[in-house]
C-alpha positions as CSV (number, residue, x, y, z in Angstrom):
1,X,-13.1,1.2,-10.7
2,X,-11.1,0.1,-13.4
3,X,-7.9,-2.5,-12.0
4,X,-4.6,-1.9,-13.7
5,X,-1.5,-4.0,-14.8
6,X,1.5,-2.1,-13.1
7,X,4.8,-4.5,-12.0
8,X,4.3,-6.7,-8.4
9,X,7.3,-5.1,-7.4
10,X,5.2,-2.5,-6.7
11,X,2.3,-4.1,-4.8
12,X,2.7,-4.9,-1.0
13,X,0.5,-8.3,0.4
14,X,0.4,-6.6,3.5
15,X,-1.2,-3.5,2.1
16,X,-3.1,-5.3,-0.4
17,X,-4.9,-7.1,2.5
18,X,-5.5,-4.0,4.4
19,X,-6.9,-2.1,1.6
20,X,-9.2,-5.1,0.3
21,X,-10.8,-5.4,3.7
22,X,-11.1,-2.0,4.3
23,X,-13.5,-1.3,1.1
24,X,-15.4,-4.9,2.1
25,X,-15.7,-2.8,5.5
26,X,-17.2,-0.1,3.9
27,X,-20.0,-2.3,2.2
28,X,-21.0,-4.0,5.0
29,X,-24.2,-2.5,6.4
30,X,-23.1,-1.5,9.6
31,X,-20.7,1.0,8.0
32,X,-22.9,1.9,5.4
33,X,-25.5,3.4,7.8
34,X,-23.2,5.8,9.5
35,X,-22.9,9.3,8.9
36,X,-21.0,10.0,6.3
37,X,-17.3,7.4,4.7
38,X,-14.9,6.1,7.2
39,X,-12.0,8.1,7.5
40,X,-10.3,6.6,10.5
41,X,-7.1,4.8,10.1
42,X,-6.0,1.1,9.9
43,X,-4.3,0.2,13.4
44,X,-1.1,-2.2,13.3
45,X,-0.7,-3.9,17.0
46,X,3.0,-5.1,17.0
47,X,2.6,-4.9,20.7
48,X,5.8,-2.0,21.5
49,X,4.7,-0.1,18.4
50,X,1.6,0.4,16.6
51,X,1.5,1.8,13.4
52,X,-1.8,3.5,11.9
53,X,-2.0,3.0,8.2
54,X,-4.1,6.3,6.9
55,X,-7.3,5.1,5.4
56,X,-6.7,6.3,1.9
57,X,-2.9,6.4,0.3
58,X,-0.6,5.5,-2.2
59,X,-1.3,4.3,-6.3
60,X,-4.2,6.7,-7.6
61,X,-5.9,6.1,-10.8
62,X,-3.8,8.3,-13.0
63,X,-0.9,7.3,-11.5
64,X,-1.7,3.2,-12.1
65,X,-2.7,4.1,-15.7
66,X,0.1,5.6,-16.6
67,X,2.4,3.3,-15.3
68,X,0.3,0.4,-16.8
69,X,0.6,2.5,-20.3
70,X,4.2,2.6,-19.7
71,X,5.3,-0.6,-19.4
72,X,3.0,-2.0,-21.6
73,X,4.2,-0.2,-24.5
74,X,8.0,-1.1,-23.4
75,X,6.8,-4.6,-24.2
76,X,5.0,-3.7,-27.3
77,X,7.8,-2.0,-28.5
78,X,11.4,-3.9,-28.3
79,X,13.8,-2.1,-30.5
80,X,12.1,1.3,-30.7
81,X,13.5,4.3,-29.0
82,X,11.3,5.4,-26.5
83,X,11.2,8.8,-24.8
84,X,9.0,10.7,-21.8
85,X,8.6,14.3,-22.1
86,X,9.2,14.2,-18.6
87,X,9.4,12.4,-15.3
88,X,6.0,9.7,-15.6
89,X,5.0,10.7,-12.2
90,X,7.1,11.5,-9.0
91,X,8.1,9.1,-7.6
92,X,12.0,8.2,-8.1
93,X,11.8,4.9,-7.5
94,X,9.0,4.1,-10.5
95,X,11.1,7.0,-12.7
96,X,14.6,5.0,-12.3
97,X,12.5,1.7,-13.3
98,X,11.5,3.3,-16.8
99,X,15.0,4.3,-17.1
100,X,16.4,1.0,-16.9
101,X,13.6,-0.3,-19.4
102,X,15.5,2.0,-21.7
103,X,13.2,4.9,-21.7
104,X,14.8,8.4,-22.0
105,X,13.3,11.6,-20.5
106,X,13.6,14.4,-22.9
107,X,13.2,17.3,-20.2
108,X,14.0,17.4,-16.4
109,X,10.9,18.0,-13.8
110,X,11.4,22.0,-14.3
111,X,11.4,21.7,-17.9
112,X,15.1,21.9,-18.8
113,X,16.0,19.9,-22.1
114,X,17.8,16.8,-21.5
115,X,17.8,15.5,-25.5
116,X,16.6,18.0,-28.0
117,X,13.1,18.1,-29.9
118,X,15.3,17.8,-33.4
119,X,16.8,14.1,-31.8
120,X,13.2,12.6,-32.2
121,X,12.7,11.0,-35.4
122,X,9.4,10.3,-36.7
123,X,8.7,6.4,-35.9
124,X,10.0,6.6,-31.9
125,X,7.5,6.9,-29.8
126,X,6.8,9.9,-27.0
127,X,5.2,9.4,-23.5
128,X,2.8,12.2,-22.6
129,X,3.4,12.3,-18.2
130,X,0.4,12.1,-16.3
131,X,0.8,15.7,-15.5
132,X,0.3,16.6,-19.6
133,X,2.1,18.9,-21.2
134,X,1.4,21.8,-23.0
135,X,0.2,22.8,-26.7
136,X,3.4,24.3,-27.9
137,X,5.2,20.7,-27.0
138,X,2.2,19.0,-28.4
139,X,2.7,21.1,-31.8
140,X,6.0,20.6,-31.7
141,X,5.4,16.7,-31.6
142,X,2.6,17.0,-33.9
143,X,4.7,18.8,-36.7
144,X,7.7,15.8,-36.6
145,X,4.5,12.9,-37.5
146,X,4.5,12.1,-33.9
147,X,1.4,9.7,-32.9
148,X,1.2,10.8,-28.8
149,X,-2.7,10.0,-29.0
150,X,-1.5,6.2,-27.5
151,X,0.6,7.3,-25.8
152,X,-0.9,9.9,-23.6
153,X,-0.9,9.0,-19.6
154,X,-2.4,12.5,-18.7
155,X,-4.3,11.9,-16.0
156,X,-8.1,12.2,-16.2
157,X,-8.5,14.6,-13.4
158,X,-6.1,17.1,-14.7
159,X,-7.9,16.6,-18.3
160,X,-11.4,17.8,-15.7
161,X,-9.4,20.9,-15.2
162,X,-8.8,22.1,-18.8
163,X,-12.4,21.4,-19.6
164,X,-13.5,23.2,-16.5
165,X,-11.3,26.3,-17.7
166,X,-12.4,25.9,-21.4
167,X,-16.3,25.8,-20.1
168,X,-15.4,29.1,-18.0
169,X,-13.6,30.6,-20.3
170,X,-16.4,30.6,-22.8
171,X,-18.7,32.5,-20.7
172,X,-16.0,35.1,-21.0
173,X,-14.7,34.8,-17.4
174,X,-10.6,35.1,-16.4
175,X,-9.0,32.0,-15.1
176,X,-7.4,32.5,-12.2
177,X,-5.0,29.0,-11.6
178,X,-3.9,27.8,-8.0
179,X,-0.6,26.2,-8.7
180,X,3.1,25.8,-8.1
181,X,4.3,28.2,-11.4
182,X,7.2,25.9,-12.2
183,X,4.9,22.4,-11.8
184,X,4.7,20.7,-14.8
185,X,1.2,19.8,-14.1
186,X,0.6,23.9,-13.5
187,X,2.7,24.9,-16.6
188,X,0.6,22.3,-18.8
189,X,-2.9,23.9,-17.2
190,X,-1.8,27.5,-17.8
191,X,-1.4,26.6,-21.7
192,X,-4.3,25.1,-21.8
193,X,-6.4,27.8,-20.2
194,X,-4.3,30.9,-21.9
195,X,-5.5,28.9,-25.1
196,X,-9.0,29.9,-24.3
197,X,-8.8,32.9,-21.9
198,X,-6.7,35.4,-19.8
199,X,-5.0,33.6,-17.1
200,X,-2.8,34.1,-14.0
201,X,-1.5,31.9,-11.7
202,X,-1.5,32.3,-8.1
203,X,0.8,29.8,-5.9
204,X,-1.0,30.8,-2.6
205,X,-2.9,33.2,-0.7
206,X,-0.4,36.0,-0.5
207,X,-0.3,36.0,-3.9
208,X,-3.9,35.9,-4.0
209,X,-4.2,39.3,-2.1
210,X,-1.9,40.9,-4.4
211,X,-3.6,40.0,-7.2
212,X,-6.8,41.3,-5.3
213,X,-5.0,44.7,-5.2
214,X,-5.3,44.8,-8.8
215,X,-8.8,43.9,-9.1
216,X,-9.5,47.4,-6.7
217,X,-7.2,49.4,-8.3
218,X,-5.0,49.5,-5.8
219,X,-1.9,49.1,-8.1
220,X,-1.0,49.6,-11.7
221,X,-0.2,47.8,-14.7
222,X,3.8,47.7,-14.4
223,X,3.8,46.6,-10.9
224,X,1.5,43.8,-12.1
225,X,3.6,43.0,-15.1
226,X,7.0,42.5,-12.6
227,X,4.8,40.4,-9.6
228,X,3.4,38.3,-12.0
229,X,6.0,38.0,-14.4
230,X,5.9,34.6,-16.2
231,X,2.8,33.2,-14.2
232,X,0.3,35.3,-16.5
233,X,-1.0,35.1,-20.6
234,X,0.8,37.6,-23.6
235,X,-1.1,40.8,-23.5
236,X,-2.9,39.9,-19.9
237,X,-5.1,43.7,-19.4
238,X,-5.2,43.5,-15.7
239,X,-8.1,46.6,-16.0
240,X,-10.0,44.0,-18.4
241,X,-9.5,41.0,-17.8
242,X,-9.6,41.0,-14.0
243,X,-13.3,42.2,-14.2
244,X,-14.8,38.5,-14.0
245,X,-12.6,35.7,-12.9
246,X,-12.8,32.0,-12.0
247,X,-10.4,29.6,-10.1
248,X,-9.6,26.3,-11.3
249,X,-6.3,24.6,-9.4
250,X,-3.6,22.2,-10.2
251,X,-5.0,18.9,-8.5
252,X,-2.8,18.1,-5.9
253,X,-2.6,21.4,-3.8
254,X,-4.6,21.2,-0.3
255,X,-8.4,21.6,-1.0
256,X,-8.4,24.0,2.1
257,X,-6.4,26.4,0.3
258,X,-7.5,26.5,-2.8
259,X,-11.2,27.1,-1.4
260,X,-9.7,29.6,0.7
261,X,-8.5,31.5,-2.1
262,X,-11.8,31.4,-4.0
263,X,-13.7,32.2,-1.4
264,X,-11.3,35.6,-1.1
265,X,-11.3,36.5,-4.4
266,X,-15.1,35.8,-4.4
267,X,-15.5,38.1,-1.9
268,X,-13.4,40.6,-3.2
269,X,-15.3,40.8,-6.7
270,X,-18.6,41.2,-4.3
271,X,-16.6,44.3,-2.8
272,X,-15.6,45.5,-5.5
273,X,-18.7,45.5,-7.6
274,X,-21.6,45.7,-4.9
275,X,-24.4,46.7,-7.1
276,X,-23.7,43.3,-9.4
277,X,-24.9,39.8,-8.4
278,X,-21.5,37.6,-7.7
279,X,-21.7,35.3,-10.3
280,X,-21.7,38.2,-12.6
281,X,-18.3,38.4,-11.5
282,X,-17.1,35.4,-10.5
283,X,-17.7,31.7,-11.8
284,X,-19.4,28.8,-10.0
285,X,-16.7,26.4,-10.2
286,X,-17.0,23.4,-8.4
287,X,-13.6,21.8,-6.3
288,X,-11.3,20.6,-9.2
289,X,-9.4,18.6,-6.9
290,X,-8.9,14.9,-7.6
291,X,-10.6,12.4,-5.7
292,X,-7.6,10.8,-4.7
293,X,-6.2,14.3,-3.0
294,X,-9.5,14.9,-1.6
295,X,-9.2,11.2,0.2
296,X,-6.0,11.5,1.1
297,X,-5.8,14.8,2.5
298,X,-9.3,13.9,4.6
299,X,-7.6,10.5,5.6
300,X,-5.0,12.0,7.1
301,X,-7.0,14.9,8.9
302,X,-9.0,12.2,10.6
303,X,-5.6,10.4,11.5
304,X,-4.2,12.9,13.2
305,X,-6.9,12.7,15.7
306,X,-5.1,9.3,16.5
307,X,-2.6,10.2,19.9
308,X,0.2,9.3,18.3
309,X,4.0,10.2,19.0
310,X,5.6,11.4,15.2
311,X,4.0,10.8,11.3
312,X,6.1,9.4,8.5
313,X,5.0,10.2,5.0
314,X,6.5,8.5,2.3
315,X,7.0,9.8,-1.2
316,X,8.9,11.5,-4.0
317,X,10.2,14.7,-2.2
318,X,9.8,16.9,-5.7
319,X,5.9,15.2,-5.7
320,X,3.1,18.0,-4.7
321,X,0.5,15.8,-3.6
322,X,2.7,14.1,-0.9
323,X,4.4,17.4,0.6
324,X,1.1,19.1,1.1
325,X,0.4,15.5,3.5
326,X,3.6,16.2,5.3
327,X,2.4,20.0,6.0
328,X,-1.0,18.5,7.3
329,X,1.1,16.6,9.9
330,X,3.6,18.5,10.7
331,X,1.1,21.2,11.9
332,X,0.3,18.6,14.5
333,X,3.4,16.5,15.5
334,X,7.2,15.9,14.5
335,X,6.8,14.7,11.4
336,X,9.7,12.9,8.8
337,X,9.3,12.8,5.2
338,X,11.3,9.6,3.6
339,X,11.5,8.5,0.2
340,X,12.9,5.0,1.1
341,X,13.4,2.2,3.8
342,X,16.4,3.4,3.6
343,X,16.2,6.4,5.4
344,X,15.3,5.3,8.5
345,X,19.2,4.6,9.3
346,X,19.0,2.9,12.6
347,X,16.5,3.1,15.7
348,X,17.6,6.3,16.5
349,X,18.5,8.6,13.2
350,X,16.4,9.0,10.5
351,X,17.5,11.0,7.2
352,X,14.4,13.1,6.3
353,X,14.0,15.7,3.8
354,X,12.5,19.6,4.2
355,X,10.2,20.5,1.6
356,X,10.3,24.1,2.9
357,X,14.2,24.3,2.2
358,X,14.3,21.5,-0.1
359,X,17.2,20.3,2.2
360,X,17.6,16.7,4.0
361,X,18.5,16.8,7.5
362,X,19.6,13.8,10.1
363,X,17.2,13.6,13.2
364,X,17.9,11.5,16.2
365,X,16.5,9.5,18.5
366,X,13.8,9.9,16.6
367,X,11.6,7.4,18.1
368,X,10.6,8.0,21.3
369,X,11.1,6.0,24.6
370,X,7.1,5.0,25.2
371,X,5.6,1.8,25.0
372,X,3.9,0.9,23.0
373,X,5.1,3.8,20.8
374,X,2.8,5.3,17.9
375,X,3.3,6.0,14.6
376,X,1.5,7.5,11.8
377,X,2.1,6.6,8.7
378,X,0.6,7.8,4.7
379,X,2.5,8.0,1.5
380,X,1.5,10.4,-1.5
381,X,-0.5,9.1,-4.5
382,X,2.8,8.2,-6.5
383,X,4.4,6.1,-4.2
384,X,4.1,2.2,-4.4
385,X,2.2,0.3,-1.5
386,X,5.6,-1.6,-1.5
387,X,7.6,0.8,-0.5
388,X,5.2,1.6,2.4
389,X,5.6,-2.2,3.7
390,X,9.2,-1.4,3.6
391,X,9.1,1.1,6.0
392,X,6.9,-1.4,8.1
393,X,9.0,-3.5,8.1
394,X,11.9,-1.6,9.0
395,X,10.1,-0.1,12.0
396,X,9.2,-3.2,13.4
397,X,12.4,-4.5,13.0
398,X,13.7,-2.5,16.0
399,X,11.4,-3.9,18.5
400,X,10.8,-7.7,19.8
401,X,6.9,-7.4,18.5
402,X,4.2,-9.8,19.3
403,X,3.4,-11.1,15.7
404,X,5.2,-10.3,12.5
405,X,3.8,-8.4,9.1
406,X,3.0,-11.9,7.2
407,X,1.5,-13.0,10.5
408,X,-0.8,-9.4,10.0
409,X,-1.3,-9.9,5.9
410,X,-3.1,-13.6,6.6
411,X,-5.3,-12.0,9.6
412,X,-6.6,-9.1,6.7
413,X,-7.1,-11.6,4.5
């Protein structure tokens, strides 16, 4: 896989170590003739606490390509004004970098303007976030002379999911969207597919069984109209348009749900239309999930196996990817999601945020009186492996341990 140029202040030694000798693991051909990839985590033996590093976390390939995009063209462009649509990624660490470097955002996460459209002038240059953004921003960009072809970090994985809904839709089929309607990874999708076909976008299985109720019949256009309001296409015929359907999703939702839902709408179209084979009704689409969810979301499944005392999942608290590891954990075990170090305020109270209520709350004594006590620990696909090591660091800090982290990077190396 391709290696990118994103800032050290980014990259961890520590982590750096781990992850090198973990894929060198992998190779090796003991691993290699077991069944199936190693999942299991990466154990750090402080001695009082262990900490088990998920196998898979952190920088994914869209997120080190746009980053590397980024930067780059702040250095091939001194003097120029340069703005991102939106945030590059979420993460607000990486987000407050680009700020300092003097780029602007021109709309907020939700999609609120920050600087108007009629600000840009033809030579300053436009980031395209790796969540994309829709065609009527790309028109609108396109009609001022602005060049965004160079300048596009959209990831690749999200790009699989427009093609996926443009094959689909071509075969006259509905695309049904699992996504958060206000993501602007989701919003960007939906154009893309309502380009090319009917579409509706569900944000989970409850609104998956209401929008079987309108496949059957069950109820009419107006209530349809008001349930879905802005999360379907102008002039969406729900008697139509909801007679053959496939589901794509936006990438970073749990792969569980999102089969879950196709598999219910897939078996409500069988229901509903008995005498017809399914895929006359519903599309074979395969998993449009990102590799890097997939891995992440697996990694942490198989590290929750570990009997450990709490998880800590690092990561922008607005990012998608990183909340649906925090619900994978908590399920399991008390679980704190941090954004920074910083958070952890002492050995006992930790400042951790709710992405339920979107609210922070103050938890203490937090870390439990065992020995040696056990930790989990992942971070979402937009978080630096640096900011990881940070929370290492601060962990261990509040125990006499038996070797320190450099003392662990040379052993990994």
């Amino acid at each position: 896989m391709k290696k990118f140029d994103v800032p050290i202040i980014y990259r961890s030694p520590l982590i750096s170590a781990i992850k090198k000798k973990r894929k060198e693991w992998d190779k090796t051909e003991n691993n290699a003739s077991q069944q199936g990839r190693d999942f299991a985590p990466t154990m750090l033996d402080f001695g009082p606490v262990q900490i088990y590093l998920a196998r898979y976390f952190g920088f994914c390939y869209g997120v080190e390509n746009a980053i590397e995009i980024a930067f780059k063209t702040v250095a091939e462009n001194k003097g120029k004004k340069i703005y991102l649509l939106s945030e590059m990624i979420h993460n607000p660490q990486v987000n407050a970098d680009l700020q300092a470097h003097g780029i602007q955002f021109l709309q907020d996460t939700y999609g609120k303007q920050l600087i108007p459209f009629s600000a840009i002038q033809q030579d300053d240059i436009v980031l395209i976030p790796a969540f994309g953004t829709t065609l009527l921003i790309e028109e609108k960009l396109k009609q001022k002379g602005i060049q965004t072809e160079k300048y596009n970090t959209t990831c690749p994985f999200v790009e699989k999911v427009w093609n996926r809904s443009e094959a689909i839709a071509k075969k006259n089929y509905t695309i049904v969207i699992h996504g958060k309607p206000r993501h602007e990874e989701t919003r960007a999708t939906f154009s893309h597919a309502a380009n090319n076909a009917p579409s509706v976008v569900v944000k989970n299985m409850d609104e998956a069984k209401a929008l079987a109720q309108y496949i059957t019949g069950q109820k009419d256009e107006t209530a349809f109209l008001e349930e879905f309001k802005n999360q379907h296409s102008i002039g969406f015929d729900i008697h139509k348009d909801l007679k053959r359907i496939g589901v794509v999703n936006q990438t970073t939702m749990l792969a569980s749900h999102t089969q879950a839902i196709a598999d219910y709408l897939k078996q409500v179209m069988l229901n509903t239309f008995p005498n017809d084979s399914s895929e006359e009704h519903f599309a074979d689409t395969r998993d449009t999930l990102c590799y890097a969810t997939n891995d992440n979301q697996t990694a942490v499944s198989n590290m929750l196996n570990t009997d450990a005392h709490l998880a800590i999942v690092v990561g922008g608290y607005n990012s998608s990817n990183t909340s649906h590891l925090v619900e994978l954990c908590e399920a399991n075990l008390p679980t704190y999601f941090i954004d920074h170090e910083n958070k952890i305020l002492n050995s006992k109270t930790i400042l951790h945020h709710n992405f339920h209520t979107k609210e922070s709350s103050m938890t203490h004594h937090f870390l439990p009186e065992e020995n040696p006590v056990k930790i989990l620990l992942t971070s979402g696909a937009s978080c630096p492996d640096a900011l990881v090591e940070g929370v290492i660091n601060k962990l261990t800090g509040f125990f006499k341990t038996n070797c320190t982290v450099e003392d662990l990077t040379h052993r990994f190396r």
